[in-house]
N, C-alpha and C positions, 0 to 999 in steps of 0.2 A: 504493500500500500504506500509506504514512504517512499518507493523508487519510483512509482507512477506520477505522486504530487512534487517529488525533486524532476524528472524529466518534462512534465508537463509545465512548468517553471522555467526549466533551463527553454525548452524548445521553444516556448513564447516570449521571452528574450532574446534567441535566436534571428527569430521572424523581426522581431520589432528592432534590432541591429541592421539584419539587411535592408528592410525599409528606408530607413536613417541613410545608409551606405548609398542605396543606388536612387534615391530620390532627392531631388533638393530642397531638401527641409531639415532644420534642427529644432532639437527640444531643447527648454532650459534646464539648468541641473546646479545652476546660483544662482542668486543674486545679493547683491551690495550696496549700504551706501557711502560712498567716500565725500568725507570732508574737504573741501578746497578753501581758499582764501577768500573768496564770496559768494560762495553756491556750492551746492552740494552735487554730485556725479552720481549717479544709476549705473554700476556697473553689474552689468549680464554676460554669465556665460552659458553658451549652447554647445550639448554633442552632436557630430555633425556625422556619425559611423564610422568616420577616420583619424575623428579627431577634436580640439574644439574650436572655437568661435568667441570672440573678446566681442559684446558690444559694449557702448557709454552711452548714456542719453542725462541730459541735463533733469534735473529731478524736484518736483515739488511734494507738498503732502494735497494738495488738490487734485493733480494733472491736470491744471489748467494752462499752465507752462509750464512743457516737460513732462515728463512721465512721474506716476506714483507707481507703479509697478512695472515690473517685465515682463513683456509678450510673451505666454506658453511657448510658441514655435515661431522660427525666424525664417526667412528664405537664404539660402546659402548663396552669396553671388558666382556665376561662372571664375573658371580659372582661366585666367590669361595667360 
C-alpha cells in the first residue's frame, strides 16, 4: 500500500516536471520582500523544469503600484 501512495507521488511529480520542462510556463516556489533605500522590491522566484527564474517587481501593500503578491505562474521568455 505504501509503495503505491510513494509511486503515485513520485509519478505525478514526474508529469508535473515534464510539463514545466517542455512548456513555457513557470511556477512560483518564493517569494520576498526586500528593503531598499525608498521602496521596497517583490522578489519572485519561479521553477522553470530546468531550472529557475529571478523576477523583481516594485511592491506595495495595496497593488495599486506595484504588486502585493507574486503571480502563481510566469511565462518563461524564449532563448536567444
Amino acid at each position: 500500500m505504501v509503495i503505491k501512495i510513494v509511486s503515485g507521488v513520485l509519478g505525478t511529480a514526474g508529469l508535473a516536471w515534464l510539463v514545466l520542462l517542455f512548456s513555457s510556463k513557470a511556477i512560483l516556489v518564493s517569494e520576498r520582500v526586500e528593503e531598499r533605500t525608498f521602496h521596497e522590491r517583490l522578489v519572485c522566484t519561479y521553477f522553470t523544469g530546468s531550472g529557475t527564474i529571478r523576477k523583481e517587481y516594485l511592491h506595495t501593500e495595496s497593488g495599486r503600484l506595484g504588486r502585493a503578491a507574486c503571480p502563481r505562474w510566469e511565462t518563461v521568455p524564449p532563448a536567444q
